[in-house]
Residue frames as a rotation matrix with the C-alpha (Angstrom) as fourth column:
UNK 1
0.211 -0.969 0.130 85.56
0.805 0.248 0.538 11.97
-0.554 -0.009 0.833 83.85
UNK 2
0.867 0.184 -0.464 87.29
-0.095 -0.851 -0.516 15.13
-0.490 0.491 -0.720 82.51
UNK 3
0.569 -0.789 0.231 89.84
0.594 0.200 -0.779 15.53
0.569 0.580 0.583 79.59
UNK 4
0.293 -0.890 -0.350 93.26
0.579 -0.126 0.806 15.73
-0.761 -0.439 0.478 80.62
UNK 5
0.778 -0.164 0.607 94.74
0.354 -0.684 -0.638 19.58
0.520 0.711 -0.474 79.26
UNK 6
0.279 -0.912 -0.300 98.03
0.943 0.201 0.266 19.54
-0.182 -0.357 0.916 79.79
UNK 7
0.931 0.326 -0.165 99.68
0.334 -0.942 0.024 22.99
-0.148 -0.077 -0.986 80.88
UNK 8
0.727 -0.683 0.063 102.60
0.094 0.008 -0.996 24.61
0.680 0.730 0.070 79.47
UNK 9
0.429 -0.847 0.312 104.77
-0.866 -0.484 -0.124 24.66
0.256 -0.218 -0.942 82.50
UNK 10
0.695 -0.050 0.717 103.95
-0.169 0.958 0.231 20.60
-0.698 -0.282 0.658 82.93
UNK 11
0.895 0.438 0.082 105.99
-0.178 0.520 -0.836 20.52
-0.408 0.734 0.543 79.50
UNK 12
0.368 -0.872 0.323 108.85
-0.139 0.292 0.946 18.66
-0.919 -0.394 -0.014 79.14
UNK 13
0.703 -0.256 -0.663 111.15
-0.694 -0.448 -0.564 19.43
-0.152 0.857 -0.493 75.68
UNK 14
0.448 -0.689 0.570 113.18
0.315 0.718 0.621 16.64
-0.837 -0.099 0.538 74.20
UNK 15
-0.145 -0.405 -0.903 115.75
-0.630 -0.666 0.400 17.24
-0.763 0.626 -0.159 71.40
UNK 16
0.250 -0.117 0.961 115.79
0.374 0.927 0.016 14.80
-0.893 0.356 0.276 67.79
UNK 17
-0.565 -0.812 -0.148 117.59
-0.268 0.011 0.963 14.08
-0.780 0.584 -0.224 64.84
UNK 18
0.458 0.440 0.773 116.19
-0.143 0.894 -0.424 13.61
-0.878 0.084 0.472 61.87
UNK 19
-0.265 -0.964 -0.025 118.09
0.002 -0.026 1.000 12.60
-0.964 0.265 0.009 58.71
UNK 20
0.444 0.670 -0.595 116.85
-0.462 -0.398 -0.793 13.84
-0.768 0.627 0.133 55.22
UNK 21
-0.622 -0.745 -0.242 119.52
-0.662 0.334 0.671 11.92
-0.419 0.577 -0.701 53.15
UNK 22
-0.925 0.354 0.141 117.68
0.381 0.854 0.355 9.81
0.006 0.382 -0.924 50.58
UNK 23
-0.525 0.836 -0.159 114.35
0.791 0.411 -0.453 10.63
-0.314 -0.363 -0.877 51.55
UNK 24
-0.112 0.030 0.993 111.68
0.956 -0.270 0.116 13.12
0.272 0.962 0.001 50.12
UNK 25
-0.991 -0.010 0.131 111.79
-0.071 -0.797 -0.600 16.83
0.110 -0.604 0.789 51.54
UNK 26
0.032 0.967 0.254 107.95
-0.479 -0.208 0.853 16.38
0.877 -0.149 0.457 51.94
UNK 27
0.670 0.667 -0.325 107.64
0.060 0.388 0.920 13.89
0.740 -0.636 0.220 54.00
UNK 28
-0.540 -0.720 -0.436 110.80
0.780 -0.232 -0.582 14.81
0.318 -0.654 0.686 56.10
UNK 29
-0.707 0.257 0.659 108.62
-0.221 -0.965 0.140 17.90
0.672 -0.047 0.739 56.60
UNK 30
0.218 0.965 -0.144 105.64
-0.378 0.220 0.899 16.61
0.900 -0.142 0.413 57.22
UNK 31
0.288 -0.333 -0.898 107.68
0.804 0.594 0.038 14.09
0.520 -0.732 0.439 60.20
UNK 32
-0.901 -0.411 0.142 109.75
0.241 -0.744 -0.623 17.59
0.361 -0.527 0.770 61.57
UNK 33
-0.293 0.677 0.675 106.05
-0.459 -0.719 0.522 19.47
0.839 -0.156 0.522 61.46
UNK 34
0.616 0.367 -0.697 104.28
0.316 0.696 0.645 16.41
0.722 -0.617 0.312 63.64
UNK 35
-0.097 -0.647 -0.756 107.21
0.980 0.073 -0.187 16.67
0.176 -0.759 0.627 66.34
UNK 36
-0.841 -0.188 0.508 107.47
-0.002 -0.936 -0.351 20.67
0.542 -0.296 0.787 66.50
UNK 37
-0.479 0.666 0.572 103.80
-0.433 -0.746 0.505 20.94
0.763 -0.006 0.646 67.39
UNK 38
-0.885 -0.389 0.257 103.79
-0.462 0.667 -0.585 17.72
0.056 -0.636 -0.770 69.55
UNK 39
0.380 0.837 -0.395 101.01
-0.855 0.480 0.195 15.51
0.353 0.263 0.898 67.89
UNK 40
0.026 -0.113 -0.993 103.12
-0.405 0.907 -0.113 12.82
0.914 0.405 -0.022 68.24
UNK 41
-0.956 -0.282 0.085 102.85
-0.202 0.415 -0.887 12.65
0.215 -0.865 -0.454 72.11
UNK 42
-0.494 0.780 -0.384 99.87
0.720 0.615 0.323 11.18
0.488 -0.117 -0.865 73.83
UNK 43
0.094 0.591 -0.801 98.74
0.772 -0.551 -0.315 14.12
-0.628 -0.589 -0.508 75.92
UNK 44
-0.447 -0.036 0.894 98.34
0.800 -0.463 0.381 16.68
0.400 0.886 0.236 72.76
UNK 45
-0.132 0.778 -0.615 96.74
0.715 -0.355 -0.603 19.75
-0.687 -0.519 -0.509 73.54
UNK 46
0.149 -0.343 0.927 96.01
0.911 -0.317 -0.264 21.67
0.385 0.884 0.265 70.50
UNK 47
0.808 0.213 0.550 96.00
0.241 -0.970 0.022 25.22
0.538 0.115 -0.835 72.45
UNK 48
0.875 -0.483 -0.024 99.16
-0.073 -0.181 0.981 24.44
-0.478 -0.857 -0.193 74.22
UNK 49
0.577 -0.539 -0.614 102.50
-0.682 0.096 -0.725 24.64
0.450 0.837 -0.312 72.53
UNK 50
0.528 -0.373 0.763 103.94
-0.503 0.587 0.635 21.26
-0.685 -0.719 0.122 73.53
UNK 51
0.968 -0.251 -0.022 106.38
0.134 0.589 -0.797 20.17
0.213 0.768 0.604 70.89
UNK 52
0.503 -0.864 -0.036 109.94
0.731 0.402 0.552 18.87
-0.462 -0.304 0.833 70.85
UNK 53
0.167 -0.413 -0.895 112.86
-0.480 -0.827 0.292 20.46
-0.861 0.381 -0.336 69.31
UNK 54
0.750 -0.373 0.546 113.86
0.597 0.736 -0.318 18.85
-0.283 0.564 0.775 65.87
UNK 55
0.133 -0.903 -0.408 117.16
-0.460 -0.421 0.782 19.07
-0.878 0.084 -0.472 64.31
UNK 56
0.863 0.436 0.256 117.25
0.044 0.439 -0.898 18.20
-0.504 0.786 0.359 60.32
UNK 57
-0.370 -0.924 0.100 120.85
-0.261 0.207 0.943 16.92
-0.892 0.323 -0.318 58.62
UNK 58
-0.722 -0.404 0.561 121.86
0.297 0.552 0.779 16.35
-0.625 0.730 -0.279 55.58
UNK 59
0.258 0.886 -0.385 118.60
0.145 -0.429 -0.892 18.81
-0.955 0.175 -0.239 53.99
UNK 60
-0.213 -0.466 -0.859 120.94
-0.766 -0.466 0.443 18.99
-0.606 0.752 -0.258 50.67
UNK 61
-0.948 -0.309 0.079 120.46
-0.256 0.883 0.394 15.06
-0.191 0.353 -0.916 50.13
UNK 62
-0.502 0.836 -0.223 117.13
-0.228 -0.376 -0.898 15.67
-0.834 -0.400 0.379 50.32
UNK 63
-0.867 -0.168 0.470 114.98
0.290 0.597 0.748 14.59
-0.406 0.784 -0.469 47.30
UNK 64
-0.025 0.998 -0.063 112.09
-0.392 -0.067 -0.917 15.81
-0.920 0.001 0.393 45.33
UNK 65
-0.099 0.358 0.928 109.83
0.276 0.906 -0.320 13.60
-0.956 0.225 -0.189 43.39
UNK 66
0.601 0.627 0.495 108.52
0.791 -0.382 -0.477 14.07
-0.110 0.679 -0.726 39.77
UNK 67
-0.060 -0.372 0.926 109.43
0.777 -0.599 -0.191 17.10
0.626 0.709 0.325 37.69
UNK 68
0.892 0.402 -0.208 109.12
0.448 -0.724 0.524 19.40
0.060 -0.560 -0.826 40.76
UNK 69
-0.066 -0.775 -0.628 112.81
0.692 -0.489 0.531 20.38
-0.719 -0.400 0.569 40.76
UNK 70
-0.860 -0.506 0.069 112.03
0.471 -0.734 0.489 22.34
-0.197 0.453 0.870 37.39
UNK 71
-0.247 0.915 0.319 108.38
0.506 -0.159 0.848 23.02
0.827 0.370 -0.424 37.46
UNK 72
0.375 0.182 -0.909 108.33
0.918 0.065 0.391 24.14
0.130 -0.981 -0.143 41.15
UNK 73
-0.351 -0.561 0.749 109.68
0.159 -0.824 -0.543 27.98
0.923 -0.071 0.379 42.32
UNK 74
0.088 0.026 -0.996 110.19
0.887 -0.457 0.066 29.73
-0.453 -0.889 -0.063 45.75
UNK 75
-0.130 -0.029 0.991 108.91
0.472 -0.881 0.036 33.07
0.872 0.472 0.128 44.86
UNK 76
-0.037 0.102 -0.994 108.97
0.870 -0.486 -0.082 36.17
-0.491 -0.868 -0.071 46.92
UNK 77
0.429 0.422 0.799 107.84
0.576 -0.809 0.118 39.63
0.696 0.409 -0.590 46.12
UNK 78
-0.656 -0.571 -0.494 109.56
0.755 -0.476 -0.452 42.80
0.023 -0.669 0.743 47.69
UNK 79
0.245 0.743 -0.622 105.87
0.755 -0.549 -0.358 44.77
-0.608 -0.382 -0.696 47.29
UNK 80
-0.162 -0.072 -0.984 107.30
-0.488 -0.861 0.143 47.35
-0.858 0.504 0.105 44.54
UNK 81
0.820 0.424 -0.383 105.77
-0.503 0.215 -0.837 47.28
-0.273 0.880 0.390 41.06
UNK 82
0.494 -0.536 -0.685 107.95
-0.737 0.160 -0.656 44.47
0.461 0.829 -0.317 39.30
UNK 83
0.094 -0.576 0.812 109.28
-0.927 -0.347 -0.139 43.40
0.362 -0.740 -0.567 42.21
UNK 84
0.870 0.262 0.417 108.46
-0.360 0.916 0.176 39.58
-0.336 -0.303 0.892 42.40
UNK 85
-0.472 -0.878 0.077 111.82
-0.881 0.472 -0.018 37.25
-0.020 -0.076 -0.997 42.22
UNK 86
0.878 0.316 -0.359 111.10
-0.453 0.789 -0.415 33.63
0.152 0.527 0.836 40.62
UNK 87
-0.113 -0.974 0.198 113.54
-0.970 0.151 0.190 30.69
-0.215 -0.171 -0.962 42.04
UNK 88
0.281 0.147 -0.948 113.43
-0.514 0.858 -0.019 27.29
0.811 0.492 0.317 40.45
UNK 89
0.746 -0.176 0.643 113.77
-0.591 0.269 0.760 24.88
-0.307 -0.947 0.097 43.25
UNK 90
0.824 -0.567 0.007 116.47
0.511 0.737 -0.443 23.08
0.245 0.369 0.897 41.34
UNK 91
-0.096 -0.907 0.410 119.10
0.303 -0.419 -0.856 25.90
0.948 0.042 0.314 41.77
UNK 92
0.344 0.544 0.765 117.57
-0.622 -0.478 0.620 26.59
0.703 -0.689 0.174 45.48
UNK 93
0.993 -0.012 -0.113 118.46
0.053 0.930 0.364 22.94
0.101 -0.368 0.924 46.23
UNK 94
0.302 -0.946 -0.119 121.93
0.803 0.320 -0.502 23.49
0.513 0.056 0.856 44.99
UNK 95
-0.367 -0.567 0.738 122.41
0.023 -0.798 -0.602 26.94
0.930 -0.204 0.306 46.71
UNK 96
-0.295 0.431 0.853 119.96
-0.955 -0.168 -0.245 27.28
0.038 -0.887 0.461 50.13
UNK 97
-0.154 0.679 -0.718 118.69
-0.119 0.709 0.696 23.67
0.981 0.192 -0.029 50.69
UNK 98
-0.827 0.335 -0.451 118.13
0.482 0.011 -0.876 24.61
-0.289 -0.942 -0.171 54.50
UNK 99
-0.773 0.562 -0.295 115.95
-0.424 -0.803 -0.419 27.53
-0.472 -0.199 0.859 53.42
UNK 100
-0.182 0.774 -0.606 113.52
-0.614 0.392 0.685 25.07
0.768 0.497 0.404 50.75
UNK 101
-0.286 0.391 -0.875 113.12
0.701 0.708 0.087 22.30
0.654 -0.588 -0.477 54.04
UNK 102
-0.779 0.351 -0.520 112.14
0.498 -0.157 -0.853 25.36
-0.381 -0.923 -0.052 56.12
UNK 103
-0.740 0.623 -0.254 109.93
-0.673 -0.686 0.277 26.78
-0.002 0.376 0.927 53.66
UNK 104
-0.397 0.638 -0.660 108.26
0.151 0.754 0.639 22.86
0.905 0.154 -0.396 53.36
UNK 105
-0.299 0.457 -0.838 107.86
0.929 0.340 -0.146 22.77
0.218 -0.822 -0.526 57.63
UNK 106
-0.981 0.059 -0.183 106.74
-0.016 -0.974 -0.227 26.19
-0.192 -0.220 0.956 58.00
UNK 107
-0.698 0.716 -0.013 104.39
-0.706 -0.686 0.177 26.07
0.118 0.132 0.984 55.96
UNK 108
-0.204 0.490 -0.848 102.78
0.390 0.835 0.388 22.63
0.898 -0.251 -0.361 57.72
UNK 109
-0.692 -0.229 -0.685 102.80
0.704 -0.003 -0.710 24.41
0.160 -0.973 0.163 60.77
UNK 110
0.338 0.938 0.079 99.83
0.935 -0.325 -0.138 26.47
-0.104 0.120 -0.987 61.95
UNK 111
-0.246 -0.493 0.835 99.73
0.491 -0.806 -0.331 30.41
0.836 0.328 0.440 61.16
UNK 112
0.773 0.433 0.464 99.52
-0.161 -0.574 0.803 32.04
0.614 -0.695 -0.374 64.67
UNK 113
0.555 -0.481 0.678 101.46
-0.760 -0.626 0.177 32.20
0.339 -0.614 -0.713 67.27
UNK 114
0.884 0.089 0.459 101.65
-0.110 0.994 0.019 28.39
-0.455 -0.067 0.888 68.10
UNK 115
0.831 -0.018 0.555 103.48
0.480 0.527 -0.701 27.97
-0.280 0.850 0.447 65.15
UNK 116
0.822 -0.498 0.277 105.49
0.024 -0.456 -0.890 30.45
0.569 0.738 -0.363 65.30
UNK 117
0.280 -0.280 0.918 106.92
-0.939 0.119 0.322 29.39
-0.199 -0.953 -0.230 68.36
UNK 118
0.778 -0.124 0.616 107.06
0.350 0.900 -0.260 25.57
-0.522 0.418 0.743 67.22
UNK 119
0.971 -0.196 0.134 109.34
0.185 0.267 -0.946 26.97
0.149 0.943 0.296 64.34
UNK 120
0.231 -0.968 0.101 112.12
-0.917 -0.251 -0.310 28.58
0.325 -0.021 -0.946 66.13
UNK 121
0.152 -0.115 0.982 112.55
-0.445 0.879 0.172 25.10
-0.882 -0.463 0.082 68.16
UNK 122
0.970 0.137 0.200 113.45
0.096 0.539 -0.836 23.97
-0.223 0.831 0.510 64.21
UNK 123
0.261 -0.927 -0.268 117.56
-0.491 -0.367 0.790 23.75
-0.831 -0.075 -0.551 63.19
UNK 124
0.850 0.524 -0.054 118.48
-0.211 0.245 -0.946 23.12
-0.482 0.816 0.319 59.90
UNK 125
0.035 -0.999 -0.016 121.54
-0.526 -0.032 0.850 21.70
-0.850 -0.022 -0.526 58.70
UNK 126
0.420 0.058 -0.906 122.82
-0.908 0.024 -0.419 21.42
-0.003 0.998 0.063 54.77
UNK 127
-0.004 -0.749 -0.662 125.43
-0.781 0.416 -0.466 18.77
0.625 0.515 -0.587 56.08
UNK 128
0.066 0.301 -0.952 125.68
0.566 0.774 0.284 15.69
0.822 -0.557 -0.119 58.48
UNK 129
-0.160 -0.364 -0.917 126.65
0.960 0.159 -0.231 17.65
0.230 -0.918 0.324 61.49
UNK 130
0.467 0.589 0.659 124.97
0.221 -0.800 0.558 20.09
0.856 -0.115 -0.504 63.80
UNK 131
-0.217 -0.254 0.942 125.88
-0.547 -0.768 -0.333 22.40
0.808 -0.588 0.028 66.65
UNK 132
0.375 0.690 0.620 123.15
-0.843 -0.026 0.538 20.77
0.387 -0.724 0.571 68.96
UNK 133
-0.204 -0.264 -0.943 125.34
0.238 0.921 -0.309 17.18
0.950 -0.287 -0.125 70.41
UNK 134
-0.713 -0.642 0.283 125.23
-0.106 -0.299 -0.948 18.72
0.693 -0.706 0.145 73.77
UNK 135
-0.421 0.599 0.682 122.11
-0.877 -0.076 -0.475 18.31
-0.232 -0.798 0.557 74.06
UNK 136
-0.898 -0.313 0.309 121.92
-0.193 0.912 0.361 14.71
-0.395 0.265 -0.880 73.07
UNK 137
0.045 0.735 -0.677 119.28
-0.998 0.009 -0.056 14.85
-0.035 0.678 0.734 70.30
UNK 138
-0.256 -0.045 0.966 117.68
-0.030 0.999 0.038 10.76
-0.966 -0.019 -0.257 69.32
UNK 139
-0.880 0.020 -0.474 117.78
-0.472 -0.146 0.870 10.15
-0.051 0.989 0.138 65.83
UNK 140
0.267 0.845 0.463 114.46
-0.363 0.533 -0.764 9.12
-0.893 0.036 0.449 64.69
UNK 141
-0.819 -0.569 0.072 114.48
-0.110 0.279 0.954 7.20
-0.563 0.773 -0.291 61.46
């Protein structure tokens, strides 16, 4: 009997909702990351990109645990002496909280191409409501 390696034009994209309100931005990540790369279907293939699209709401309501809103930073460096920028993830939340829930499922996602492919198929939204209704996304809970 041979394993079943499912090929990338066999692969059928669905769309989902998921809703971050209440809940912690890890594991909302951690649920988006699963779906993008498409563990969560039975025919997995790890060299094929078969994952869904996800759509994340409400990424402001979002919640982190423990002392991480003031102990925590999204740093970035522009490569010139001095040049490193230091953001507390408390004032991140209140200003970008799309850009801290894609910085969480990025960086669950592999580093290569896969992945980098998996992430555009990611839509982030600070408030309840998204662009994507047309394609009739299923809310997962």
């Amino acid at each position: 009997m041979s394993t079943f390696m499912v090929k990338p034009a066999d692969v059928e994209r669905k769309w989902y909702v998921i809703d971050a309100a209440g809940k912690p931005l890890g594991k909302t990540a951690v649920k988006a990351a699963d779906i993008l790369r498409g563990k969560h279907r039975p025919e997995f293939t790890p060299h094929v990109d078969c994952g869904e699209f996800v759509i994340i709401i409400n990424a402001d309501k979002a919640v982190l645990t423990g002392k991480k809103l003031d102990q925590k930073f999204y740093r970035r460096h522009s490569w010139y002496i001095g040049g490193l920028k230091e953001t507390s993830y408390r004032t991140l939340m209140a200003t970008r909280p799309e850009l801290a829930m894609e910085k969480a499922v990025k960086g669950m996602l592999p580093h290569n191409s896969i992945g980098d492919k998996a992430f555009t198929r990611l839509k982030v939204y600070a408030g309840p409501t998204h662009k994507q209704q047309a394609q009739q996304p299923v809310a997962l809970d």
